[in-house]
VOLOSE-492335 format. One record per residue (C-alpha): residue number from 1; residue in one letter; x, y, z. Coordinates in nm, 3 decimals, decimal comma. Example, Ala and Ser with C-alpha at 12.3 -4.5 7.8 and 13.67 -1.06 7.14 Angstrom:
BEGIN
{atom 1; 'A'; {1,230; -0,450; 0,780}}
{atom 2; 'S'; {1,367; -0,106; 0,714}}
! end
This chain:
BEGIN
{atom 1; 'X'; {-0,923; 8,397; -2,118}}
{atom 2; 'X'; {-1,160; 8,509; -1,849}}
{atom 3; 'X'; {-1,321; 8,845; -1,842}}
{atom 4; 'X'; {-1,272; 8,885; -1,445}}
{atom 5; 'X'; {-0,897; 8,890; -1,276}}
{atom 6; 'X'; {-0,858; 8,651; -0,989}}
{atom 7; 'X'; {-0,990; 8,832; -0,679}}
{atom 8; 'X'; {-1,317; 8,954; -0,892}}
{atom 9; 'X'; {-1,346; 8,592; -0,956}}
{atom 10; 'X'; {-1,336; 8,476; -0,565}}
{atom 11; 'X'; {-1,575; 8,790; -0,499}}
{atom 12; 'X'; {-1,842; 8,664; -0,757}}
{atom 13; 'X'; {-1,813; 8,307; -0,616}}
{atom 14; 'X'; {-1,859; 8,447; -0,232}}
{atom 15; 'X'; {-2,168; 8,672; -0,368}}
{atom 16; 'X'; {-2,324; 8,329; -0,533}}
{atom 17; 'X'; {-2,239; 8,117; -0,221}}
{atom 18; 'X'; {-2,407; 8,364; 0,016}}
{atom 19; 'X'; {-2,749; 8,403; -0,244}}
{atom 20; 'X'; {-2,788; 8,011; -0,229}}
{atom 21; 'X'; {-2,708; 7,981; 0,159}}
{atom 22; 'X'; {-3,010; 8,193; 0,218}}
{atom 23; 'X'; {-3,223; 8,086; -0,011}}
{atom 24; 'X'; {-3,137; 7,719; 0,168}}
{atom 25; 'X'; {-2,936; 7,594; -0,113}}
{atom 26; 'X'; {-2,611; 7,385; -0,025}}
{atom 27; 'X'; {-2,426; 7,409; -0,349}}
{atom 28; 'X'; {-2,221; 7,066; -0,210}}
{atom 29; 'X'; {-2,421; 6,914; 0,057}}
{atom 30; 'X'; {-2,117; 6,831; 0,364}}
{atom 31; 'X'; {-2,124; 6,457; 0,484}}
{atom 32; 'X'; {-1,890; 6,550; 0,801}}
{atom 33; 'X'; {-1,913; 6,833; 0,994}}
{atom 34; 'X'; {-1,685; 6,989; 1,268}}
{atom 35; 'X'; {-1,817; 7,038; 1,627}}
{atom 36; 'X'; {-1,910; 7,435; 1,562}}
{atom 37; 'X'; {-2,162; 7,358; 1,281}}
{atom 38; 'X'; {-2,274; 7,006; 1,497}}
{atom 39; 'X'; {-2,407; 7,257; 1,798}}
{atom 40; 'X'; {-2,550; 7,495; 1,506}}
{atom 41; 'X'; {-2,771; 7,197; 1,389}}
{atom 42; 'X'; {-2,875; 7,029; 1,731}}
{atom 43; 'X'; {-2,869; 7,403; 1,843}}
{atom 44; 'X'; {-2,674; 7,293; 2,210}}
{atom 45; 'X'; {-2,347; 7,389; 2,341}}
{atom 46; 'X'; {-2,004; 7,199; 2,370}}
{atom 47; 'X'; {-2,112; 6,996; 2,727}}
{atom 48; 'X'; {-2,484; 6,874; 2,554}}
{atom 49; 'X'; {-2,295; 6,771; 2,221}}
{atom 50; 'X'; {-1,980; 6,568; 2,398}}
{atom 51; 'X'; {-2,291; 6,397; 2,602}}
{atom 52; 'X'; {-2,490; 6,324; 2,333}}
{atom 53; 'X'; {-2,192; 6,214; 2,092}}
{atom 54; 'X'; {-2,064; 6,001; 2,420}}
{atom 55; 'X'; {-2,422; 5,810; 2,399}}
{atom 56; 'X'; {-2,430; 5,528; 2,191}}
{atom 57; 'X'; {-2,864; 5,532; 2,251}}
{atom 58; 'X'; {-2,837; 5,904; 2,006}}
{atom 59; 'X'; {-2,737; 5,727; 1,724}}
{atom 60; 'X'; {-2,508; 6,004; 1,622}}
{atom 61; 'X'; {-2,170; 5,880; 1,440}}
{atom 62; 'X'; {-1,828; 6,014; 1,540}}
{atom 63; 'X'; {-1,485; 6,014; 1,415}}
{atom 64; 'X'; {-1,229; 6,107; 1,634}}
{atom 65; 'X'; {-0,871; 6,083; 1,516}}
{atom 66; 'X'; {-0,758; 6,348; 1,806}}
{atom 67; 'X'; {-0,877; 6,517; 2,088}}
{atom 68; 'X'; {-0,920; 6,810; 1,875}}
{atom 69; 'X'; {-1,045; 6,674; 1,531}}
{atom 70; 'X'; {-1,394; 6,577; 1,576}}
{atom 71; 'X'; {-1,592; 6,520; 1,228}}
{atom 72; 'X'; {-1,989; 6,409; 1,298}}
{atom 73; 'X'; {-2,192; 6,272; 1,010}}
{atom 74; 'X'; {-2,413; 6,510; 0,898}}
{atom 75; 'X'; {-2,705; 6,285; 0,855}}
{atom 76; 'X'; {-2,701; 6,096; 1,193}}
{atom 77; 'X'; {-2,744; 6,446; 1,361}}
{atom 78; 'X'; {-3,042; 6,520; 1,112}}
{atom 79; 'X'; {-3,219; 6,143; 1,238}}
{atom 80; 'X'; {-3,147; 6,196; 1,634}}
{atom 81; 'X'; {-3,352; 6,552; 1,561}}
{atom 82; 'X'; {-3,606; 6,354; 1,397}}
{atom 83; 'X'; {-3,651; 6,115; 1,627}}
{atom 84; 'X'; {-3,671; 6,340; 1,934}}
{atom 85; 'X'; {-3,966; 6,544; 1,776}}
{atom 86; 'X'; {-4,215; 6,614; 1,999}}
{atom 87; 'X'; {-4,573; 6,609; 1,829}}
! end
């Protein structure tokens, strides 16, 4: 029997999520992401990411089952950054 009801439950878990997201902590790392969080890591708008996911050259990995569902693997957004570094 738990101490907490059910909504003091999902407000504990929220309060934990939000402590480890800014200390930098994924508590489950995502493999896929959806277009929003794509532009948030390559830090570009809707346009530069359809151009850059259009580009075989970026490396970046797509699955499209519709127009609308777009998933792009996390760590083939992480490499393109990587290897577009300017030292």
């Amino acid at each position: 029997m738990s101490r907490f009801d059910k909504k003091d439950q999902e407000v504990i878990k929220n309060i934990v999520k939000e402590a480890f997201n800014e200390m930098g902590f994924q508590l489950q790392d995502e493999i896929w992401v959806n277009s929003q969080r794509a532009m948030e890591i390559l830090n570009c708008k809707r346009t530069q990411l359809f151009l850059l996911a259009s580009d075989p050259s970026t490396g970046i990995v797509v699955s499209r089952m519709n127009r609308k569902n777009t998933l792009y693997l996390k760590s083939s957004l992480l490499q393109f950054i990587d290897k577009n570094i300017l030292e």
